[in-house]
C-alpha positions, 0 to 999 in steps of 0.5 A, a space after each residue: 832386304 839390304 841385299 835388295 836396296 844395294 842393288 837397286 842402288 848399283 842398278 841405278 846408278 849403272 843406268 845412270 851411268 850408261 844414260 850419260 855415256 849414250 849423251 856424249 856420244 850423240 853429242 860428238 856424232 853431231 856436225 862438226 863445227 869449227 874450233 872457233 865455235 866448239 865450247 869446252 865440254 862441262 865438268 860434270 860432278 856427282 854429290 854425295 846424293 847421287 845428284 849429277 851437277 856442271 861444275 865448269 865455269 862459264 869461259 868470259 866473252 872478251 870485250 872488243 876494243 874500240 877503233 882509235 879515231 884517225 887524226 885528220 891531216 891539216 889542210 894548208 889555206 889557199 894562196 890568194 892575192 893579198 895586196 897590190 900597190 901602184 907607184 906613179 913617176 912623172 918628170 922633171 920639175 924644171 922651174 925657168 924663170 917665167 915658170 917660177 915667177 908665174 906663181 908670185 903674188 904681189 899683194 903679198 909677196 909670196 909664191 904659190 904654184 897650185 895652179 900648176 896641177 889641178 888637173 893632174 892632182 886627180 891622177 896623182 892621188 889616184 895612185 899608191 905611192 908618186 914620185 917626181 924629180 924636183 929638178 931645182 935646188 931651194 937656196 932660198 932668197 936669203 943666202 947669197 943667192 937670188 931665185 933664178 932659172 937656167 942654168 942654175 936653178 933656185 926655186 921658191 920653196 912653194 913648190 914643195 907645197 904644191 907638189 905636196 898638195 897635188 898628192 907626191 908622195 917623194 921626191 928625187 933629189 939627185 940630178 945635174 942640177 943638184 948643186 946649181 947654188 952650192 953647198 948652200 943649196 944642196 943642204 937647205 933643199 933637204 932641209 926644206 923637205 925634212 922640214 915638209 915631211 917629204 920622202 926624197 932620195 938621191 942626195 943625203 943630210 949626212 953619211 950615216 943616212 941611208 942613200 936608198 928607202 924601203 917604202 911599205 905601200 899597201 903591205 909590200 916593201 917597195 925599195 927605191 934608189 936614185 943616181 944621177 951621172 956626173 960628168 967629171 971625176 976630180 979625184 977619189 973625193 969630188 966630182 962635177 955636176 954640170 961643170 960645177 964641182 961639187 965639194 968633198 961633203 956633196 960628193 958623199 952625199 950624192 948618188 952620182 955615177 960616171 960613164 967611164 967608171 961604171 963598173 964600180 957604179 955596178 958594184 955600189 948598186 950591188 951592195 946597195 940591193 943587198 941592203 935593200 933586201 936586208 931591210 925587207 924589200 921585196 921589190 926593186 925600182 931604181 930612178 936614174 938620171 941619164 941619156 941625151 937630152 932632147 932626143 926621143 931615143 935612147 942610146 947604147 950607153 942606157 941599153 947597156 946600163 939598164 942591162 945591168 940593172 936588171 942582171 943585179 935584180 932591179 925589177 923596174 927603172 924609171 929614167 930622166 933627164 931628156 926632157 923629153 919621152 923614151 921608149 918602153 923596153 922589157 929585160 930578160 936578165 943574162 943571170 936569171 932567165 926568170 927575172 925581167 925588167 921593166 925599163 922607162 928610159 925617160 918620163 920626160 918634163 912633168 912642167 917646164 918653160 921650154 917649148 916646141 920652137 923653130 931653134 929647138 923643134 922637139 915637143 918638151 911639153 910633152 911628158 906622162 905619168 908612168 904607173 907600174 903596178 905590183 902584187 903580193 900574195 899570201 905565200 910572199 910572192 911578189 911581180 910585177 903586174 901591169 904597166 901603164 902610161 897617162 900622157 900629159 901636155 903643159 899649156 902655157 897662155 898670158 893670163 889677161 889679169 896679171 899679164 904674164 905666163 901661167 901654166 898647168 899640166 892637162 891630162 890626156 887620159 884617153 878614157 875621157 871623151 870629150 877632151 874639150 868640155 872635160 878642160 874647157 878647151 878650144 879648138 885650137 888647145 883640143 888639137 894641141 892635145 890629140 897631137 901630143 897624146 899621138 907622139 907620147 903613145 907612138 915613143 912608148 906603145 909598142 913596149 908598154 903592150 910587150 910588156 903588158 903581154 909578158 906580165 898578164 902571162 906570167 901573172 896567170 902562170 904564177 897563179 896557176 902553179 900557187 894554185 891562186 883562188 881567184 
């Protein structure tokens, strides 16, 4: 019987083996998948039972690993136009004595000069920053000196009011007329203005001030500067302002020039841009006392200097003196083909005594006020924009009551139609202003378009290339 049992145990165990050798062979006559896909073969283990179990242990599905999320690349803001600022220019505030005198009131003894500027104040405030040329010193009546017209200027300190009140914002202080009463009156004029709160330029309170001012109007650095020509050179320390010399404490303090010198005017002005920019301006405007007095073109002499100016980097020249208007003229520096500027020669009067006559037959109540225009954007580029002029035209008539002259500054402002309702004007007035507006556009038109034309293409350029939102 145990014969028996052991080899019913052999027997079955040989099945079983056989059974197992006929499953892996039908398992490695299948399809052949790839290595990736195969699984490991499972160990298989007999117990003492007999009992055949899978001992392997399961390979581990590996986890994948998450993506890192890109970092987005920062967009830069779009460049947008950011700021604009308008500077206004008119002439020469030339007080002759029926001019100075048509302010005095009697009843009180005190001057007043708002009648001037009723109609141009409106202008005046309508632009950013403005600017006049006070052509008169103010010694006051106290000094030694007596208040007198041409030749040598002493003005009622109410002009400054005035001016101040029809919206100037700065005032310009080197001319030929600076030193019509001395020292007296070269120092009292600044100290009028200090006392007023009124930016002016040209003429300085002491050494250390500086000879020039950096404006913030609206968000751009404007720097401005003023010179007067002198007309004689005494030595290293004096020169002379209309014959008159000016002693060694005004010729520091002045902004002068000489024709015959004017290379060392040019290496002044060099150190005085860089100065500028030092203190963060980011344009340049230079007022200039020059030219030939009544004469409605410029010469050879202010082409050369203008020419100048805009080589040293000046973007704008405003000029005086004539008394009279001059041309428009647009520069291309000979040093930087990118940079223009844009040059007034002479504004003319703002307000004065002298008039068209058979001995002088030149339209000196003719004047403008001059607007140029810059813009800022958000990158710091800064242009000029536009430029434009308001012609003006003074009116002097008797006034019945006081039976003297009064005088006013009317506006020819071309958007108004009906010049005559608009200022009460008669016929005769109406057509004493259509021909002065025509002589004011006919001096300065034809370079205010060119000039117009070059920034408005230029403009466009810029913006393109800055990819300026709009």
């Amino acid at each position: 019987m145990l014969k028996v049992r052991s080899f019913i145990y052999i027997t079955g165990f040989t099945l079983l083996f056989f059974l197992f050798l006929l499953f892996t062979s039908c398992s490695d006559s299948t399809t052949e998948v790839s290595p990736a896909a195969k699984s490991p073969l499972p160990t298989l283990t007999q117990t003492p039972s007999g009992t055949v179990i899978n001992t392997s242990i399961p390979t581990p599905v590996p986890t994948p690993t998450p993506m890192p999320t890109p970092t987005p690349t920062p967009t830069q803001p779009p460049i947008i136009k950011v700021a604009t600022a308008s500077i206004g220019a008119t002439g020469d505030i030339l007080m002759h004595e029926k001019l100075y005198k048509s302010g005095y009131d009697a009843t009180t003894s005190t001057y007043n000069y708002d009648h001037i500027f009723p109609w141009f104040s409106k202008y005046v405030s309508e632009v950013d920053y403005a600017v006049a040329n006070l052509e008169v010193t103010l010694a006051g009546d106290d000094n030694g000196y007596k208040y007198s017209g041409y030749p040598r200027f002493n003005c009622p300190d109410a002009i400054v009011d005035s001016l101040k009140k029809a919206g100037f914002d700065m005032l310009l202080t080197a001319n030929n007329h600076s030193y019509d009463t001395g020292i007296t009156g070269f120092m009292r004029t600044q100290e009028i203005l200090r006392n007023r709160g009124v930016t002016y330029i040209g003429t300085r309170y002491k050494e250390e001030d500086k000879n020039y001012t950096v404006q913030n109007i609206n968000g751009i650095n404007v720097g401005m500067i003023c010179y007067t020509f002198n007309t004689e050179i005494i030595n290293d320390k004096q020169v002379k302002l209309n014959g008159i010399t000016l002693n060694a404490q005004a010729t520091a303090l002045t902004n002068s020039f000489n024709t015959s010198h004017l290379e060392n005017f040019y290496l002044k002005l060099k150190d005085e841009v860089a100065k500028m920019k030092a203190d963060g301006a980011q344009a340049l405007v230079i007022f200039i006392h020059w030219g030939k007095e009544y004469v409605t073109t410029n010469n050879s002499t202010q082409k050369k200097i203008a020419q100048k100016l805009c080589n040293l980097g000046f973007d704008v020249i405003v000029g005086n003196h004539p008394h009279v208007a001059q041309p428009v003229e647009l520069f291309t520096s000979t040093v930087n083909d990118n940079h223009k500027t844009l040059c007034l020669y002479s504004t003319g009067n703002a307000v004065s005594n002298i008039r068209y006559s058979s001995t002088r037959p030149i339209h000196c109540e003719d004047g403008m006020l001059f607007t140029f225009t810059f813009a800022k954007y958000s990158d710091g580029t800064v242009l000029v924009e536009s430029a434009r002029v308001l012609p003006i035209w003074v009116n002097r008539y008797t006034d019945p009551i006081l039976d003297r002259y009064t005088y006013e500054i009317l506006t020819l402002d071309k958007n108004i139609m009906d010049w005559k309702m608009h200022m009460n004007l008669t016929d005769s007035l109406l057509l004493k202003c259509q021909d002065s507006y025509k002589r004011t556009m006919a001096i300065v038109s034809s370079g205010l378009e060119e000039a117009n034309k070059y920034y408005s293409d230029n403009q466009k350029e810029v913006e393109q290339k800055l990819g300026v939102l709009n």
